[in-house]
MARKE-547073 format. One record per residue (C-alpha): chain; residue in one letter; x, y, z. Coordinates in nm, 4 decimals, decimal comma. Layout:
BEGIN
SITE;ch;aa;c1;c2;c3
SITE;A;A;X;Y;Z
...
This chain:
BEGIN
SITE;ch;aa;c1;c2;c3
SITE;A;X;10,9346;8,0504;10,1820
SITE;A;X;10,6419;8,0772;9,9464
SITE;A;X;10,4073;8,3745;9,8625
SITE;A;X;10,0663;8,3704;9,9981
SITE;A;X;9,7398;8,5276;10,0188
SITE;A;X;9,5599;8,5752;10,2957
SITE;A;X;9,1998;8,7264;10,3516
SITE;A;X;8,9936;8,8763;10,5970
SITE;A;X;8,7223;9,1557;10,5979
SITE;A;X;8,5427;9,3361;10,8836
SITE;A;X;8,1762;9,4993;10,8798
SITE;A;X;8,1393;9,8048;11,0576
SITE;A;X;7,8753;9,9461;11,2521
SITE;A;X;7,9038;10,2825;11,0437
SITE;A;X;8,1160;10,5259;10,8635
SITE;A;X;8,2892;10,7390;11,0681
SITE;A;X;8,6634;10,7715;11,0330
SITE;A;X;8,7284;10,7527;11,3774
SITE;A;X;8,5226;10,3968;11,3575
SITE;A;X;8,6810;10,2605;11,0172
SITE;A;X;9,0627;10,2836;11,1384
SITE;A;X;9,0275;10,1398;11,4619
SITE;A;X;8,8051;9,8320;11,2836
SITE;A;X;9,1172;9,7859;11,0410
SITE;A;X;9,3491;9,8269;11,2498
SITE;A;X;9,2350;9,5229;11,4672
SITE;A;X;9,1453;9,3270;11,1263
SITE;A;X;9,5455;9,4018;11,0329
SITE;A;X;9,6249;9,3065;11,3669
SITE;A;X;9,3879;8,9652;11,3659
SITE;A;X;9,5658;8,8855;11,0142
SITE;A;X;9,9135;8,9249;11,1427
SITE;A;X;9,8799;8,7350;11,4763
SITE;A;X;9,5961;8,4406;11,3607
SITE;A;X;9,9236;8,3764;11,0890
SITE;A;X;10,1869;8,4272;11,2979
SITE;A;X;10,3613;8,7264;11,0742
SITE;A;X;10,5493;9,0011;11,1126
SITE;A;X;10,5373;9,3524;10,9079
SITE;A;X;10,8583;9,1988;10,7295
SITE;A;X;10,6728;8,9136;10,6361
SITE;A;X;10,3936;9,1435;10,4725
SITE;A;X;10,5095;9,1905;10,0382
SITE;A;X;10,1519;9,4131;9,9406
SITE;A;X;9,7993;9,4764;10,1028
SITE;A;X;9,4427;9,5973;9,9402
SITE;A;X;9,2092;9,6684;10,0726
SITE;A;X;8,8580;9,7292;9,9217
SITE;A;X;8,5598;9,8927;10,0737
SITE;A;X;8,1382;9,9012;10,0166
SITE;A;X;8,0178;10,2511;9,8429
SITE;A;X;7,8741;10,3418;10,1868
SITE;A;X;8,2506;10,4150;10,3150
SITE;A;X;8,4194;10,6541;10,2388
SITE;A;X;8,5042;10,8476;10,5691
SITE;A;X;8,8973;10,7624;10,4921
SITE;A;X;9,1016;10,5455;10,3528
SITE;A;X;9,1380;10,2255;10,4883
SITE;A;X;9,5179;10,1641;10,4078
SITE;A;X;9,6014;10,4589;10,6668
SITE;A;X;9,5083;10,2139;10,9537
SITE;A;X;9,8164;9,9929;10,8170
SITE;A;X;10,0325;10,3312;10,7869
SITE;A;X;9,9083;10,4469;11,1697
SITE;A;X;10,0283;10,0848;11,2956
SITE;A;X;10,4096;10,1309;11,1529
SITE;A;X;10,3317;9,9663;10,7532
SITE;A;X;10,5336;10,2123;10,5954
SITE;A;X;10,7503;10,0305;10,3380
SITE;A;X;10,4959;9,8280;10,1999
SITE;A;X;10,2816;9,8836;9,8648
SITE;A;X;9,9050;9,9022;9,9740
SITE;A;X;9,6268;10,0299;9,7623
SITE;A;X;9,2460;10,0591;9,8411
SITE;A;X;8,9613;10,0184;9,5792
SITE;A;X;8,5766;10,0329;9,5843
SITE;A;X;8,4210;9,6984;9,5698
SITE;A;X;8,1659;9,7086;9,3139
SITE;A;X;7,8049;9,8227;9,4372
SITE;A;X;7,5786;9,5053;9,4015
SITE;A;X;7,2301;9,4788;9,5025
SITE;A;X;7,1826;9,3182;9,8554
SITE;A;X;7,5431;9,2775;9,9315
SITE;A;X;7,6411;9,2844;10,2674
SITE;A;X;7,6748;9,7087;10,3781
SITE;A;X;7,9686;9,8488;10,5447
SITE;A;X;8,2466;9,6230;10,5046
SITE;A;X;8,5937;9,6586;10,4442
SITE;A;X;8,7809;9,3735;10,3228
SITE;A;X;9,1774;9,2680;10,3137
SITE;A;X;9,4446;9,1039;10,0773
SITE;A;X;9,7442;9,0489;10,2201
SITE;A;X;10,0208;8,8807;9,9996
SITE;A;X;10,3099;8,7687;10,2870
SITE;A;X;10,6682;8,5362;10,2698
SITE;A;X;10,5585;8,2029;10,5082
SITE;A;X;10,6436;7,9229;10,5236
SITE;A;X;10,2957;7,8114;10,5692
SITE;A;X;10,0774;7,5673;10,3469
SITE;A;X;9,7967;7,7013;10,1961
SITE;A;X;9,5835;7,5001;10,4147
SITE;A;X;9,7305;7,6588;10,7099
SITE;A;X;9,6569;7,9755;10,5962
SITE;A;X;9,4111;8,1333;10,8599
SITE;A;X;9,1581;8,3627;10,6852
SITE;A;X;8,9780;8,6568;10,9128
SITE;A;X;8,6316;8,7568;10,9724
SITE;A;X;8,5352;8,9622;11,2061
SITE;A;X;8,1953;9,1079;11,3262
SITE;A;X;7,9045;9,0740;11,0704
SITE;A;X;8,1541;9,0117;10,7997
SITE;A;X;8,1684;8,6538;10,9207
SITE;A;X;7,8561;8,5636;10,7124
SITE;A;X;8,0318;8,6295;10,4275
SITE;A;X;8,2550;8,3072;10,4753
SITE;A;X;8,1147;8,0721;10,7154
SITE;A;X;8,3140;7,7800;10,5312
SITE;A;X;8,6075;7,9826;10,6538
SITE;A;X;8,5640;8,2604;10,8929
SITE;A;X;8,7655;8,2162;11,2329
């Protein structure tokens, strides 16, 4: 086993609470499957959002979907001119047995312009 990162972000269509969990909870859900992991596989998640959120916190998505015993922690991502609006984005640090080259990063929505070179 070996420790890993793995990323993925999702851009939202606007901020409404109702709106932000159910993007993150199918950006948790495209993380877990694309890598083949289970919650016991999962060691810490943060997740960071664009000023323009703040409807909830994104880390309750993970607590709704049964993520209960591990560490997660949301921040703001720093306001920059131009950058891409309404977008949350995930680290996941997981036990796999998985290269790093195997490691399948996830973009969904609009947010895949922010990684062409490796958005699904």
């Amino acid at each position: 086993m070996a420790v890993r990162a793995v990323r993925g972000a999702i851009q939202l269509d606007h901020d409404d609470r109702d709106h932000l969990l159910a993007g993150v909870t199918d950006l948790i859900k495209a993380v877990l499957e694309q890598n083949n992991l289970a919650v016991d596989d999962l060691i810490s998640m943060l997740f960071t959002a664009t000023p323009d959120l703040h409807s909830e916190f994104p880390a309750l998505a993970a607590r709704e979907l049964g993520i209960v015993d591990v560490p997660l922690m949301c921040a703001a991502e720093i306001d920059v001119v131009g950058a891409m609006p309404r977008v949350v984005r995930l680290l996941a640090h997981v036990d796999t047995l998985r290269g790093k080259n195997e490691i399948q990063h996830v973009y969904l929505g609009g947010a895949a312009a922010l990684r062409k070179d490796i958005a699904q």
